[in-house]
N, CA, C and O atoms as a printed pandas DataFrame, in Angstrom:
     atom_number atom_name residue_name chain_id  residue_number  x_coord  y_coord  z_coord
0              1         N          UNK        A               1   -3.627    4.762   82.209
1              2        CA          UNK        A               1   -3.576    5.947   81.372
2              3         C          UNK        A               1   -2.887    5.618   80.056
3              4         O          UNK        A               1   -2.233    6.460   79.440
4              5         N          UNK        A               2   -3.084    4.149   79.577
5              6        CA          UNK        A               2   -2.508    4.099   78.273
6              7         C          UNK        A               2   -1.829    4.873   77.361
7              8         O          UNK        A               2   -0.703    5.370   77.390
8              9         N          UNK        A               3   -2.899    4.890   76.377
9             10        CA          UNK        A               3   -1.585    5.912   75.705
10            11         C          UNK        A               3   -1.992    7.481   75.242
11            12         O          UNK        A               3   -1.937    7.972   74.115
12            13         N          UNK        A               4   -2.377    8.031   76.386
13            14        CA          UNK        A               4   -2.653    9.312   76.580
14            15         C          UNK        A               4   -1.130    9.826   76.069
15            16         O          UNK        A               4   -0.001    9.360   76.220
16            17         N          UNK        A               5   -1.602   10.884   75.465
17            18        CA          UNK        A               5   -0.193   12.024   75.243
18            19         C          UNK        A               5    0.504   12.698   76.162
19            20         O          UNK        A               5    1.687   13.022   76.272
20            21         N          UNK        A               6   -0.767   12.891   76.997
21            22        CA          UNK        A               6   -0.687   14.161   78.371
22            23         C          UNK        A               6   -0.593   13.215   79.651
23            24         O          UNK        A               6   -1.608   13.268   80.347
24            25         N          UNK        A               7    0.332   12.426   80.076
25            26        CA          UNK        A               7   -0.054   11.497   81.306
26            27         C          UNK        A               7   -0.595   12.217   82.403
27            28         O          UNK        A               7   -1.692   11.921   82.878
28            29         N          UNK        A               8    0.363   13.485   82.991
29            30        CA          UNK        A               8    0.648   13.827   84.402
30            31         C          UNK        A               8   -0.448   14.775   84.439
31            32         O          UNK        A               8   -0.428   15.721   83.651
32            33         N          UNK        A               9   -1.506   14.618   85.350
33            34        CA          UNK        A               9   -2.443   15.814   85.516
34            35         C          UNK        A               9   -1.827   16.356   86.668
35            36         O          UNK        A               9   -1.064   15.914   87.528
36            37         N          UNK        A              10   -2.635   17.951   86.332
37            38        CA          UNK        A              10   -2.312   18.786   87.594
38            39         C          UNK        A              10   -3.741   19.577   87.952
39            40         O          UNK        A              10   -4.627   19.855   87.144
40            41         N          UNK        A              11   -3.720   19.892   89.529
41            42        CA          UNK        A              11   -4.922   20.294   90.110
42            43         C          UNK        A              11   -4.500   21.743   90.674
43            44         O          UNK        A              11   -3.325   22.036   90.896
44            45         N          UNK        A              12   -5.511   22.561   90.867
45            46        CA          UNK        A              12   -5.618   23.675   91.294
46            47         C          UNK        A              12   -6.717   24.224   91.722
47            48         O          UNK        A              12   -7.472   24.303   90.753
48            49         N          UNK        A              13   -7.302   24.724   92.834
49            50        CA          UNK        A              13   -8.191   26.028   93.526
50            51         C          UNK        A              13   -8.524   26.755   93.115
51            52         O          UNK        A              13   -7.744   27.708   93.137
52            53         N          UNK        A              14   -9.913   27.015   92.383
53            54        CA          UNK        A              14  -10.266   28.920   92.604
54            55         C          UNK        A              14  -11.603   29.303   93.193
55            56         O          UNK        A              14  -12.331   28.566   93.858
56            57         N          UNK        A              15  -11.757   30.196   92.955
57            58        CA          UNK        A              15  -12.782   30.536   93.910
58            59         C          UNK        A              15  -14.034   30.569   92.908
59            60         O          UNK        A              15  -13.718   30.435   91.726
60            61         N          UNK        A              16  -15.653   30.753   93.227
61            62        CA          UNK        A              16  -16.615   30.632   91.963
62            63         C          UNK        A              16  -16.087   32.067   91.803
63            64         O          UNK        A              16  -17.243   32.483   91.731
64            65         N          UNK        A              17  -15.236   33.378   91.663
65            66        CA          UNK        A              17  -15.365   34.569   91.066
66            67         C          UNK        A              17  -14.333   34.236   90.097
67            68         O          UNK        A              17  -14.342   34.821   89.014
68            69         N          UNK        A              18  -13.285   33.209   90.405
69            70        CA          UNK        A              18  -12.095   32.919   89.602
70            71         C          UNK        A              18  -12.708   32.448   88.314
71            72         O          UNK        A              18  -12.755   32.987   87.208
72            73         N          UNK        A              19  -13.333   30.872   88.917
73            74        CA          UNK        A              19  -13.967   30.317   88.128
74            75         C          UNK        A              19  -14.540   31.301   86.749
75            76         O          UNK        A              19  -14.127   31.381   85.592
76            77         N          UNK        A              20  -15.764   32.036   87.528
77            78        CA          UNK        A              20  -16.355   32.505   86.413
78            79         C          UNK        A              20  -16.077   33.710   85.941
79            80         O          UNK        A              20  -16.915   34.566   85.657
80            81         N          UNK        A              21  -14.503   33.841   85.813
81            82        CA          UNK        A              21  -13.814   34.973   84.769
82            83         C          UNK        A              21  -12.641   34.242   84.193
83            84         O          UNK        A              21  -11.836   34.921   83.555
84            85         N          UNK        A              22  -12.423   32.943   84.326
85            86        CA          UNK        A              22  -11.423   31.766   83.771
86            87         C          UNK        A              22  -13.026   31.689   82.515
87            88         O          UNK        A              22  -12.957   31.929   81.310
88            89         N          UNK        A              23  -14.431   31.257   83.353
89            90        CA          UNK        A              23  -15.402   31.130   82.055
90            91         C          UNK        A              23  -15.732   31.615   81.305
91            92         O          UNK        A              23  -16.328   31.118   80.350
92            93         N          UNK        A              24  -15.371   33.169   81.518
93            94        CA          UNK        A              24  -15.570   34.315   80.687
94            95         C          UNK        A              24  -14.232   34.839   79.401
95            96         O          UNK        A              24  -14.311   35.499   78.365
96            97         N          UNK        A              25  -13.371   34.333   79.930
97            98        CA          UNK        A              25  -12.208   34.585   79.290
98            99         C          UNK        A              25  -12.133   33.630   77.844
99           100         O          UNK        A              25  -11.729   33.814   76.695
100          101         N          UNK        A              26  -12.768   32.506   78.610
101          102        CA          UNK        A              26  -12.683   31.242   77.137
102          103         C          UNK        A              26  -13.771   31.785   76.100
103          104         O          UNK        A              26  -13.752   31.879   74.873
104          105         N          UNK        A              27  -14.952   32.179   77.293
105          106        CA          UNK        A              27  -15.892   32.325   75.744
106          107         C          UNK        A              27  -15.622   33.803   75.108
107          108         O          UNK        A              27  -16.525   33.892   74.276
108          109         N          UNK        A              28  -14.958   34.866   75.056
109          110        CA          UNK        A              28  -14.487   36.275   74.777
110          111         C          UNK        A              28  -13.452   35.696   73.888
111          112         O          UNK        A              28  -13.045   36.528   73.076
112          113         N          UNK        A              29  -12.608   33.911   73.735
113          114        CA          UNK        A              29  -11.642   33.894   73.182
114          115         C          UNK        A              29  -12.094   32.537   72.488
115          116         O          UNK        A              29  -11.357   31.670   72.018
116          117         N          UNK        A              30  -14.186   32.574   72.563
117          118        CA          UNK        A              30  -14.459   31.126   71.611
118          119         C          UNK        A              30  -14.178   29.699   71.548
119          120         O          UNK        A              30  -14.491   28.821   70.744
120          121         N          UNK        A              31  -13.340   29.722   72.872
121          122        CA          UNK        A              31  -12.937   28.364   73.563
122          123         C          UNK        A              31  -14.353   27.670   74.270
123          124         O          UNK        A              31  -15.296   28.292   74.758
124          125         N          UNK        A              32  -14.169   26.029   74.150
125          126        CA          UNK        A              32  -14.587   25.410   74.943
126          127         C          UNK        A              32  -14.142   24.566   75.993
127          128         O          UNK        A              32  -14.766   24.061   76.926
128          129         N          UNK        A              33  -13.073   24.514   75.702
129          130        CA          UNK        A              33  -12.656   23.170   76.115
130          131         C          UNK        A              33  -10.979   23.743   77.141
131          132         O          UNK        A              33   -9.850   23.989   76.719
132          133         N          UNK        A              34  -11.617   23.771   78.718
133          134        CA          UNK        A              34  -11.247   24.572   79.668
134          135         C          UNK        A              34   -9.462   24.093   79.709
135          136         O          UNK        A              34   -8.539   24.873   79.939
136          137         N          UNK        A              35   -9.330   22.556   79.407
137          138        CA          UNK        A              35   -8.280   22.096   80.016
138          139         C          UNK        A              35   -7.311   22.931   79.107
139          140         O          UNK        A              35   -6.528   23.684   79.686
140          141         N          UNK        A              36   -7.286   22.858   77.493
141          142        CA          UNK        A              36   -6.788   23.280   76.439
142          143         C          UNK        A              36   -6.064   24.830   77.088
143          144         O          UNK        A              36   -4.978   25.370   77.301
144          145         N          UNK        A              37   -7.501   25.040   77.200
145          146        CA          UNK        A              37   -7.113   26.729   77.324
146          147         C          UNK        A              37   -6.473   27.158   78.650
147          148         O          UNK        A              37   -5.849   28.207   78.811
148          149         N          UNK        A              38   -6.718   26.149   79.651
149          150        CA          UNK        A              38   -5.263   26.612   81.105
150          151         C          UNK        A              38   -4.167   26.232   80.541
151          152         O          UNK        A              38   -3.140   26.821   80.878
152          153         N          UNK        A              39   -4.080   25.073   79.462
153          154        CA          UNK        A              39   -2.773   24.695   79.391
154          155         C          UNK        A              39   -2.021   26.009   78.250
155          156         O          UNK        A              39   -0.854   26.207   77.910
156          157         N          UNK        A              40   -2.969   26.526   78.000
157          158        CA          UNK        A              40   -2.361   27.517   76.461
158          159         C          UNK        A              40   -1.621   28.342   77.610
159          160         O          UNK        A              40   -0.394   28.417   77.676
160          161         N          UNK        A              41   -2.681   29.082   78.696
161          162        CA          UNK        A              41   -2.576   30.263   79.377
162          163         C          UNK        A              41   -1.455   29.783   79.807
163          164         O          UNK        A              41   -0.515   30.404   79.311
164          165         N          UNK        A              42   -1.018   28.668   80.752
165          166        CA          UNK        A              42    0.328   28.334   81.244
166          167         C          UNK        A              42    1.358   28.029   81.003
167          168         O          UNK        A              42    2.257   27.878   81.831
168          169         N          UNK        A              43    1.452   27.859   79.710
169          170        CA          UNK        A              43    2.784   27.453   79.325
170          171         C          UNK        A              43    2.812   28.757   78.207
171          172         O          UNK        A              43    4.006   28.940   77.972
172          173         N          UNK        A              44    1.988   29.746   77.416
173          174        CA          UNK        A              44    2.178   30.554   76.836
174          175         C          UNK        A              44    2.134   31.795   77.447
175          176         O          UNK        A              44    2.932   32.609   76.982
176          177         N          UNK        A              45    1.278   32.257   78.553
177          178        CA          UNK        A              45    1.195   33.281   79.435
178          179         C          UNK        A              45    0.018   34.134   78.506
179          180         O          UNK        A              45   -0.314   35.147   79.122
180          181         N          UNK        A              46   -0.624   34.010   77.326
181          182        CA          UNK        A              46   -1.338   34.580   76.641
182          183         C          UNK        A              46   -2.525   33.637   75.211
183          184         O          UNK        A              46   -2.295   32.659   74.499
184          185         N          UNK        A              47   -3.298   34.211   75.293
185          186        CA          UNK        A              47   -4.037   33.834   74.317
186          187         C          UNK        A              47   -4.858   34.623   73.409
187          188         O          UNK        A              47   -5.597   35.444   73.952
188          189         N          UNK        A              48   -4.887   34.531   71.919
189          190        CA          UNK        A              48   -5.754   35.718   71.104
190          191         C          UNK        A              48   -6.295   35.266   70.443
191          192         O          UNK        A              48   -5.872   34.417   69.658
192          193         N          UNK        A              49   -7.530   35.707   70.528
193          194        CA          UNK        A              49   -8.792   35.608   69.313
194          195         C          UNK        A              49   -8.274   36.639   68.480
195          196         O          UNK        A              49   -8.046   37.797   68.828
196          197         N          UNK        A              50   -8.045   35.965   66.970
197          198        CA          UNK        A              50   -8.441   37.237   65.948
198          199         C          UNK        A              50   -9.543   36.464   65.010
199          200         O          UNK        A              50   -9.584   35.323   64.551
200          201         N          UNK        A              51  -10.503   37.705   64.926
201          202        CA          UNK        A              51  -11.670   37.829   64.431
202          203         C          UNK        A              51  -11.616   38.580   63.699
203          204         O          UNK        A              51  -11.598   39.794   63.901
204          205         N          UNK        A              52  -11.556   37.717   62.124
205          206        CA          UNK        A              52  -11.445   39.236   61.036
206          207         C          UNK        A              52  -12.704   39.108   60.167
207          208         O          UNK        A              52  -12.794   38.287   59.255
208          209         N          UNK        A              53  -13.697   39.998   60.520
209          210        CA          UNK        A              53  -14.575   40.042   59.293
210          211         C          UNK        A              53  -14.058   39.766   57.823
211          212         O          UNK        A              53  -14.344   38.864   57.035
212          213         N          UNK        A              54  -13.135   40.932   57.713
213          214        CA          UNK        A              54  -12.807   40.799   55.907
214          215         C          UNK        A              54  -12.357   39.437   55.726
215          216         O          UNK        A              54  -12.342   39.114   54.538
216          217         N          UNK        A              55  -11.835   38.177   56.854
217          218        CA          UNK        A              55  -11.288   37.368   56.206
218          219         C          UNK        A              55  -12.621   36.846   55.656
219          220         O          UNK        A              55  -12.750   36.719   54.438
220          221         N          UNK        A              56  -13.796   36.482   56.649
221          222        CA          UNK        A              56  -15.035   35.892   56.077
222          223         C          UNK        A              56  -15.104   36.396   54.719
223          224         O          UNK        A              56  -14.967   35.550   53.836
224          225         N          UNK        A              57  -15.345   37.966   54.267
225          226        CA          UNK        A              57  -15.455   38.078   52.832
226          227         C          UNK        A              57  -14.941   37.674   52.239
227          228         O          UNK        A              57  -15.564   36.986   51.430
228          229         N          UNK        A              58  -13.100   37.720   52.053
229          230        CA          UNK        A              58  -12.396   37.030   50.894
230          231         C          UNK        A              58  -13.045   35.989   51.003
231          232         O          UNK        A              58  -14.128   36.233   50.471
232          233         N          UNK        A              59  -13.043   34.545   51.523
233          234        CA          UNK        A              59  -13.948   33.517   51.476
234          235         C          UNK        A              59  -14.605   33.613   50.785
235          236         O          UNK        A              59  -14.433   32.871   49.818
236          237         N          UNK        A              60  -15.908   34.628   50.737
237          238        CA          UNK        A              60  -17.202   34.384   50.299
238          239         C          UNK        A              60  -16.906   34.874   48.690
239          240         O          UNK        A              60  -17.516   34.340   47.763
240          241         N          UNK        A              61  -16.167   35.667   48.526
241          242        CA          UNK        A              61  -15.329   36.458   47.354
242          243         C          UNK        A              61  -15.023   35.042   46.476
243          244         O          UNK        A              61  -15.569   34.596   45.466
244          245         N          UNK        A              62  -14.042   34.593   47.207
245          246        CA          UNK        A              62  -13.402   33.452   46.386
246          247         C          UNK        A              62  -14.192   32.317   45.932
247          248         O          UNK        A              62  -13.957   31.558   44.992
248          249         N          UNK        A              63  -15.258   32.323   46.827
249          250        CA          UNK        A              63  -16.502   31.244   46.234
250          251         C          UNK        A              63  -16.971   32.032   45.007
251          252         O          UNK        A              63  -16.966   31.497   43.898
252          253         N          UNK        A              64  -17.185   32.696   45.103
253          254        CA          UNK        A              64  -18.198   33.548   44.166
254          255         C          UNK        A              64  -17.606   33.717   42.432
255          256         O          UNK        A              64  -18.093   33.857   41.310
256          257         N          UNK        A              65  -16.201   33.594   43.103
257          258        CA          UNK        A              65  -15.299   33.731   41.851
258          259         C          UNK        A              65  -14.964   32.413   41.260
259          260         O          UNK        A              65  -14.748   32.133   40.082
260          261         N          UNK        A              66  -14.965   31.797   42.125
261          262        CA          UNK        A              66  -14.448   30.194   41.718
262          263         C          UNK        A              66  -15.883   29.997   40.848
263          264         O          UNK        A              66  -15.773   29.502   39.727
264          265         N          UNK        A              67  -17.280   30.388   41.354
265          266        CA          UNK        A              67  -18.238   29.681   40.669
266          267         C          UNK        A              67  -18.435   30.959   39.088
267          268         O          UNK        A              67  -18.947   30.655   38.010
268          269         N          UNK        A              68  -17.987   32.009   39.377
269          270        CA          UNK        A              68  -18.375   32.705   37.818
270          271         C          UNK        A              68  -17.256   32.328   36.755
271          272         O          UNK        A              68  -17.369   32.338   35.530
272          273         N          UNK        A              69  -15.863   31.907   37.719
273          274        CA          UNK        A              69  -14.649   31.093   36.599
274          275         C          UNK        A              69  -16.028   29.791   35.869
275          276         O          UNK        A              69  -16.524   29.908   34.749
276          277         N          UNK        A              70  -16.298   28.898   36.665
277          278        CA          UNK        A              70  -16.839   27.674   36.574
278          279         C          UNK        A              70  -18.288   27.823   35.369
279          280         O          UNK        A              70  -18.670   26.998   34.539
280          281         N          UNK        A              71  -18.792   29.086   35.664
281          282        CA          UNK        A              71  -20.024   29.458   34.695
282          283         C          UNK        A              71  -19.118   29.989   33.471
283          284         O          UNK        A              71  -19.732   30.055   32.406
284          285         N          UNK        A              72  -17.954   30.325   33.443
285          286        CA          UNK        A              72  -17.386   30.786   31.976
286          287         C          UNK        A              72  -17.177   29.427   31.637
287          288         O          UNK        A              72  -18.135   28.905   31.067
288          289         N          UNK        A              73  -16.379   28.851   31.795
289          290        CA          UNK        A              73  -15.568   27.456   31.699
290          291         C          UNK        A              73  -16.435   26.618   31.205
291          292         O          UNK        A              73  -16.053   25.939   30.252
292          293         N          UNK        A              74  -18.065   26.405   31.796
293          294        CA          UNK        A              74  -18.834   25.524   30.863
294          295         C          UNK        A              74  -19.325   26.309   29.349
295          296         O          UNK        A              74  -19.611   25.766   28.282
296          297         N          UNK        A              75  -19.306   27.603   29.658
297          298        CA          UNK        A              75  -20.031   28.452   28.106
298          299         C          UNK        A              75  -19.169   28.343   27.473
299          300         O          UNK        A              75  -19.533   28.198   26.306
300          301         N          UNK        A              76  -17.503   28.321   27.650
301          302        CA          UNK        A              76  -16.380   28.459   26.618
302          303         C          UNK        A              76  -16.165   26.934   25.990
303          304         O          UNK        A              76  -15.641   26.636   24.917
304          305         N          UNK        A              77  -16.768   26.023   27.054
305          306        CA          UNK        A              77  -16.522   24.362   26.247
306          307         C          UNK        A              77  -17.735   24.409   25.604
307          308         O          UNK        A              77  -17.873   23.629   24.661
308          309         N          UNK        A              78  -18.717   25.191   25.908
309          310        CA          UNK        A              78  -20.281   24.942   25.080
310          311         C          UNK        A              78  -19.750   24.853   23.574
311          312         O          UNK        A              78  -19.602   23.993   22.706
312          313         N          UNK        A              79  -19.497   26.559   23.794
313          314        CA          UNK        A              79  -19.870   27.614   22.369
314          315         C          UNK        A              79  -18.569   28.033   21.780
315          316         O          UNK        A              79  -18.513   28.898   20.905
316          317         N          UNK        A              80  -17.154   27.211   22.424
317          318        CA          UNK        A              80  -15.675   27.385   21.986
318          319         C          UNK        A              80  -15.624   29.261   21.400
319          320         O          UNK        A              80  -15.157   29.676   20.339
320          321         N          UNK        A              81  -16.414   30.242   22.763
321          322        CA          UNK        A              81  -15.999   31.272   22.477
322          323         C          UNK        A              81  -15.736   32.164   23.975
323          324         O          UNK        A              81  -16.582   31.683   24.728
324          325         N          UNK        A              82  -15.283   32.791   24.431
325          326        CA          UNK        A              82  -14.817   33.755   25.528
326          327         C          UNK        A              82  -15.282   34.965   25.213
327          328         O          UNK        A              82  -14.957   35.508   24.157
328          329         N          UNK        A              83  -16.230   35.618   26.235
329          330        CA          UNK        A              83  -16.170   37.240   26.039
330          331         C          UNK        A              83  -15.307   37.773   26.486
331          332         O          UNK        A              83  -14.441   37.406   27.281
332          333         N          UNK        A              84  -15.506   38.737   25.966
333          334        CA          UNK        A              84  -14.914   40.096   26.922
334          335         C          UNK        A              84  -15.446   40.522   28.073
335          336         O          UNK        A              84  -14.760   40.989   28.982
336          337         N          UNK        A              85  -16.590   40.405   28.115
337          338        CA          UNK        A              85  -17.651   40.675   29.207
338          339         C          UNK        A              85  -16.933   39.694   30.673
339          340         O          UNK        A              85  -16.644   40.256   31.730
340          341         N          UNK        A              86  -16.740   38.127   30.434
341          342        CA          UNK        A              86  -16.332   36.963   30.860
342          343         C          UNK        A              86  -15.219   37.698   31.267
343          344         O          UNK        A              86  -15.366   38.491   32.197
344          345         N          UNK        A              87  -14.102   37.569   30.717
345          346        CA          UNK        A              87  -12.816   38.540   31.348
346          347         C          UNK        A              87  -12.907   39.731   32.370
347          348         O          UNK        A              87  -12.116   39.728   33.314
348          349         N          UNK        A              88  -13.807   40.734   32.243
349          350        CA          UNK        A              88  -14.117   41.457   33.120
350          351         C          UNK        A              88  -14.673   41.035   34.082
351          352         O          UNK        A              88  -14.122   41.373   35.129
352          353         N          UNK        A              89  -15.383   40.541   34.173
353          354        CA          UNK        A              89  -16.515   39.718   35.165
354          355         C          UNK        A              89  -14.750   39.360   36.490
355          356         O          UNK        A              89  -14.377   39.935   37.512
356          357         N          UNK        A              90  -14.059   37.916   35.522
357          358        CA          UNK        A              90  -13.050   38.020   36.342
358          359         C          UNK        A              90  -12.258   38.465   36.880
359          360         O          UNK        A              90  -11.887   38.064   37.983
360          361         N          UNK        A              91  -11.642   39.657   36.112
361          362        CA          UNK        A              91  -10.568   40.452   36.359
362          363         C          UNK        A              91  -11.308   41.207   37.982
363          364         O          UNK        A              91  -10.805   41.201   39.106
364          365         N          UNK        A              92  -12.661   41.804   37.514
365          366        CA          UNK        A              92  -13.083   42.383   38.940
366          367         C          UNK        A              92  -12.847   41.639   40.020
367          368         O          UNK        A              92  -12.118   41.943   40.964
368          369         N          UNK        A              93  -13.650   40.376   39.837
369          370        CA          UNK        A              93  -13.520   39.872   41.191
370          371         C          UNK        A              93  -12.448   39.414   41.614
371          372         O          UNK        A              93  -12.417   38.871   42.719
372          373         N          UNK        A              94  -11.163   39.546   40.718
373          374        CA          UNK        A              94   -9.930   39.079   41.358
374          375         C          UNK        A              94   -9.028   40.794   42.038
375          376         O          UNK        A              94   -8.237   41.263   42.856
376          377         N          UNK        A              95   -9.970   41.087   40.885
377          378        CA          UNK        A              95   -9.540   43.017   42.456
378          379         C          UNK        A              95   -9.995   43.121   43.415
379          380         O          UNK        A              95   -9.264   43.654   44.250
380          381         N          UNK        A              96  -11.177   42.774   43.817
381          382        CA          UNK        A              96  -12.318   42.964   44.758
382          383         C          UNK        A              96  -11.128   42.088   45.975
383          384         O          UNK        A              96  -10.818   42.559   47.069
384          385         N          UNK        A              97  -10.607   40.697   45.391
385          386        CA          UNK        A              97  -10.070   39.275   46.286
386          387         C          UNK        A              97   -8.710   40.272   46.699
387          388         O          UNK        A              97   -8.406   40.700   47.813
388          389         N          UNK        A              98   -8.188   40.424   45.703
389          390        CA          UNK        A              98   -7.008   41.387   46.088
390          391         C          UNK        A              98   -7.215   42.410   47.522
391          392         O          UNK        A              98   -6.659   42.117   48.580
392          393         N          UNK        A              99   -7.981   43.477   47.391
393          394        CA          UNK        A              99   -8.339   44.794   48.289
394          395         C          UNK        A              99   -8.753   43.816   49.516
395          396         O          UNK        A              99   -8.104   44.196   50.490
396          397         N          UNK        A             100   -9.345   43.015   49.768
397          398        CA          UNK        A             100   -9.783   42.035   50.996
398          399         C          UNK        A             100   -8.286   41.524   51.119
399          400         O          UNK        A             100   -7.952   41.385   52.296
400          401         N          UNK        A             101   -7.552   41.289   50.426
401          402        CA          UNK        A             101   -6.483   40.552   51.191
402          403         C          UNK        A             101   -5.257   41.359   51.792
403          404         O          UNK        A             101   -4.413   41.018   52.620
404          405         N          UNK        A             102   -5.488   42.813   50.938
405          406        CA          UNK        A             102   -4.545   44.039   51.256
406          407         C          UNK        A             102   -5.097   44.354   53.003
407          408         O          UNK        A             102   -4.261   44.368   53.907
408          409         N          UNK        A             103   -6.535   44.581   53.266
409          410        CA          UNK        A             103   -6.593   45.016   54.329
410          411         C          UNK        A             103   -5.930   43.808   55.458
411          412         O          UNK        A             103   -5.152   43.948   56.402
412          413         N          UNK        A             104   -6.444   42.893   55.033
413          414        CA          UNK        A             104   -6.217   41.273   56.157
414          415         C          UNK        A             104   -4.598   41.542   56.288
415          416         O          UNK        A             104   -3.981   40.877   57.120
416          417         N          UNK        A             105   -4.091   42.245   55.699
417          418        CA          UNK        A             105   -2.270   41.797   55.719
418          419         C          UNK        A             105   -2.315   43.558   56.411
419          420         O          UNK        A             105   -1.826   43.805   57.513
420          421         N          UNK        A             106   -2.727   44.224   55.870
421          422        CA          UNK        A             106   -2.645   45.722   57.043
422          423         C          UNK        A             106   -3.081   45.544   58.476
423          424         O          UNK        A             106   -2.482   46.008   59.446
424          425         N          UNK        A             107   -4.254   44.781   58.512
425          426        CA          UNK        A             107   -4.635   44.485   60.015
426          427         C          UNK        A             107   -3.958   44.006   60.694
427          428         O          UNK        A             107   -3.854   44.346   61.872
428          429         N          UNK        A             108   -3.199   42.940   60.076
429          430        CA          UNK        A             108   -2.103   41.617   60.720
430          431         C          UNK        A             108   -0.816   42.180   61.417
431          432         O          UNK        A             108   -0.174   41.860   62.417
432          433         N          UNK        A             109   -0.693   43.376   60.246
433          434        CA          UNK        A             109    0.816   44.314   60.499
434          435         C          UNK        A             109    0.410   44.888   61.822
435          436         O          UNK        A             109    1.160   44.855   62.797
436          437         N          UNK        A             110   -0.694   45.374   61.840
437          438        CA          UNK        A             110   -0.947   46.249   63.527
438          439         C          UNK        A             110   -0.849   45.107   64.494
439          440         O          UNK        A             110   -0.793   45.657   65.594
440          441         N          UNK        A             111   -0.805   43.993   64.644
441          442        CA          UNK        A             111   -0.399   42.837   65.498
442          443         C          UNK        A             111    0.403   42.968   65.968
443          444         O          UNK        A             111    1.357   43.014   65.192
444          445         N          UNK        A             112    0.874   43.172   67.774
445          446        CA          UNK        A             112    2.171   42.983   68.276
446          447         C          UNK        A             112    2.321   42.716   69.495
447          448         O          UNK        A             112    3.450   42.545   69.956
């Protein structure tokens, strides 16, 4: 067992109804990988999926913004001029990034 991290295995019994609500539990919590997740359950007594839609949006938000910064940034080295239009464009989508990150931190607070 060279140089495993984890030397000492341990064994245990269940029944196929155990089994397949130990199998149900991993995939409800997106796990694959069974050993991981007895060892979470046993030494933590708990495990949580959080699944936040809005986080996916900020993501997709922040791409979106990173690439309309990136479309100003080449027109302002083009044509050495900035709109106003350009400023708005950003300012929104850095409100839009904001309100996605207000809810993600309200959701988080209901955590306990």
């Amino acid at each position: 067992m060279g140089k495993r991290k984890r030397n000492i295995p341990l064994f245990f019994w269940v029944t196929e109804d155990e089994k397949a609500l130990i199998e149900q539990k991993m995939r409800e919590h997106g796990v694959s990988n069974m050993s991981a997740f007895l060892r979470k359950m046993a030494i933590d007594g708990y495990s949580i999926r959080l699944d936040f839609p809005e986080l996916r949006e900020l993501v997709s938000l922040m791409r979106r913004s990173s690439n309309n910064m990136n479309q100003v940034a080449k027109r302002v080295n083009a044509t050495g001029r900035m709109y106003e239009a350009d400023i708005d464009g950003i300012r929104a989508f850095q409100e839009q990034e904001w309100d996605a990150i207000q809810t993600i931190l309200t959701s988080l607070a209901k955590i306990r």
